[in-house]
C-alpha positions as CSV (number, residue, x, y, z in Angstrom):
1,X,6.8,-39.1,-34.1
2,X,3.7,-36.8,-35.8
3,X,4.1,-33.9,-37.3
4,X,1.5,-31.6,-37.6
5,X,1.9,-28.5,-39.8
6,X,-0.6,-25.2,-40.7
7,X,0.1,-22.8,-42.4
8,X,-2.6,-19.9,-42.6
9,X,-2.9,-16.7,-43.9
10,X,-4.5,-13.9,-40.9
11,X,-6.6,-10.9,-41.7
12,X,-4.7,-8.0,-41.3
13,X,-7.6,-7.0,-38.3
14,X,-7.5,-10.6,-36.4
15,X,-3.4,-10.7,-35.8
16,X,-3.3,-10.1,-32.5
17,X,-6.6,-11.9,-31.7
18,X,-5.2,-15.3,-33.2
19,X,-1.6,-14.4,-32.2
20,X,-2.9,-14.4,-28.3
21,X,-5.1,-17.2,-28.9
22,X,-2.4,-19.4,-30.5
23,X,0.0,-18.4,-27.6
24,X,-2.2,-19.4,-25.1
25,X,-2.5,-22.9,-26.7
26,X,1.5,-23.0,-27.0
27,X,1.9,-22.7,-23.5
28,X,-0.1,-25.4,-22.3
29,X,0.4,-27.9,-25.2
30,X,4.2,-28.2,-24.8
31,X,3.7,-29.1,-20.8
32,X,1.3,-32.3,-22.5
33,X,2.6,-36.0,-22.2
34,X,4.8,-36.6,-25.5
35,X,4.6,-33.6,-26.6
36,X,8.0,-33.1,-28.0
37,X,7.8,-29.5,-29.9
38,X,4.6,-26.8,-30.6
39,X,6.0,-23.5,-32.6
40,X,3.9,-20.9,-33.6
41,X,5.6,-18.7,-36.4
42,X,5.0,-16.0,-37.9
43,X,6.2,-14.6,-41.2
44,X,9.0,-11.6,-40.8
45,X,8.3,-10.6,-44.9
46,X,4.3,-10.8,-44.5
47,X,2.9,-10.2,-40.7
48,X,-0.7,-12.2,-42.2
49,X,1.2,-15.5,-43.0
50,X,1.4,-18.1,-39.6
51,X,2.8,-21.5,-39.2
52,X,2.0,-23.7,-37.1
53,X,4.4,-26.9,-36.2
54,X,3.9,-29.3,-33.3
55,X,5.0,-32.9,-33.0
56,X,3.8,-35.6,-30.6
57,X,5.9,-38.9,-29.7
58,X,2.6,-41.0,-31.3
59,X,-0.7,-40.7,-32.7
60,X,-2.1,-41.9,-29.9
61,X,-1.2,-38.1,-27.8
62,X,-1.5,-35.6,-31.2
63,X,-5.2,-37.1,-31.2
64,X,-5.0,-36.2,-27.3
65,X,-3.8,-33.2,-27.7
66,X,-7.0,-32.2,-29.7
67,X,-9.4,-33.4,-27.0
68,X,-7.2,-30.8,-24.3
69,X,-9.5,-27.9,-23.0
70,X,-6.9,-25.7,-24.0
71,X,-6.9,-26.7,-27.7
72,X,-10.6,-26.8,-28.0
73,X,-10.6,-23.2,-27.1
74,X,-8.0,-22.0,-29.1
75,X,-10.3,-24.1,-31.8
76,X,-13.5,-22.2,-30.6
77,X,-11.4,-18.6,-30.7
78,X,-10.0,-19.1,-34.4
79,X,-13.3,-20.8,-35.7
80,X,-14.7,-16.9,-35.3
81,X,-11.5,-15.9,-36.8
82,X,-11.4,-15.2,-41.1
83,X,-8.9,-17.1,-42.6
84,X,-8.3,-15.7,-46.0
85,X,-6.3,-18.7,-47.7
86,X,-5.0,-21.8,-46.5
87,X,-1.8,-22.9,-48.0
88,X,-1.6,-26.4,-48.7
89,X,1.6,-28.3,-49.8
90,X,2.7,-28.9,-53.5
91,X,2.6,-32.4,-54.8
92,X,5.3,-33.6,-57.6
93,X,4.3,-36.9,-58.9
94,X,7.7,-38.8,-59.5
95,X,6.8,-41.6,-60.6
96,X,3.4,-42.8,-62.4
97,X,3.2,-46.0,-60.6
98,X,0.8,-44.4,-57.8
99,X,-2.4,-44.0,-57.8
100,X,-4.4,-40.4,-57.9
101,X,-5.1,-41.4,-54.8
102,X,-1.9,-41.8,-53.1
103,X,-0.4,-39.1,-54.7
104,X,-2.6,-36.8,-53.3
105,X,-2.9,-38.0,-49.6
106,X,-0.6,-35.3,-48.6
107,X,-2.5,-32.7,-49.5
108,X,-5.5,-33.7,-48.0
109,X,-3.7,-34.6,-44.9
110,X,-2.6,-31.1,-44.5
111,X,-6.4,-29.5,-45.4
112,X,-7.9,-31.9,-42.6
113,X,-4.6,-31.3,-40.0
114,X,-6.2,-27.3,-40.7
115,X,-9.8,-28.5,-39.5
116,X,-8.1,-30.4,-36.8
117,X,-7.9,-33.6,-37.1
118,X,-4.5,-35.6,-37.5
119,X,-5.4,-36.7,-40.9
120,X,-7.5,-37.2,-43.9
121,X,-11.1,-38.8,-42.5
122,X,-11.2,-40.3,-46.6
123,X,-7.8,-42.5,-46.1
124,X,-8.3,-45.8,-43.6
125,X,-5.0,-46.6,-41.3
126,X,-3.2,-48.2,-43.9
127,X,-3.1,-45.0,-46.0
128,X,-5.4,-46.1,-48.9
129,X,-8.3,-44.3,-50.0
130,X,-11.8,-44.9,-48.3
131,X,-14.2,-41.8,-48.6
132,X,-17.1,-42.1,-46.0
């Protein structure tokens, strides 16, 4: 299974604008081959603050997902959309065996999952570190 998770901070003035955009997606990604969740959330405490969660049986459909006509315009709606902040996860280093590198996939997993794409374009497929 992959797991895909955004979270985003809206301006106040683009709610409804990325709430209907983000809906629209919703609806057609969860009819998609192996598409096994899509959730769009938004905050109860703080109206600005989304997440998004959708998971996909294999790589092979969240990278299918992104080539759908109904996620490239959702893409093309909240490109023109000001994000204020985007929240990436925290990282606690347990052990100092890893490298800089490893410890910080994560984060850059979620900053790229933000700008689309399923992961980090500076990791290779076995997870190590290899910046174009």
């Amino acid at each position: 299974m992959i797991v895909t998770t955004v979270a985003v901070y809206v301006k106040p003035e683009n709610i409804e604008d990325f709430i209907e955009a983000s809906t629209e997606n919703h609806k057609a990604s969860i009819e998609e081959p192996g598409n096994m969740r899509f959730d769009v959330l938004q905050s109860m405490s703080d109206p600005t603050i989304f997440l998004l969660y959708e998971a996909y049986q294999s790589e092979e459909e969240a990278v299918a997902h992104k080539k759908t006509e109904h996620y490239l315009k959702w893409k093309r709606t909240v490109d023109i959309i000001e994000r204020d902040l985007l929240l990436v996860p925290e990282i606690v280093i347990e052990s100092y065996d890893v490298t800089v590198s490893e410890a910080m996939k994560p984060c850059f997993d979620s900053v790229s999952n933000a700008g689309g794409w399923s992961k980090s374009p500076s990791y290779n497929d076995k997870g190590e570190w290899s910046p174009q």
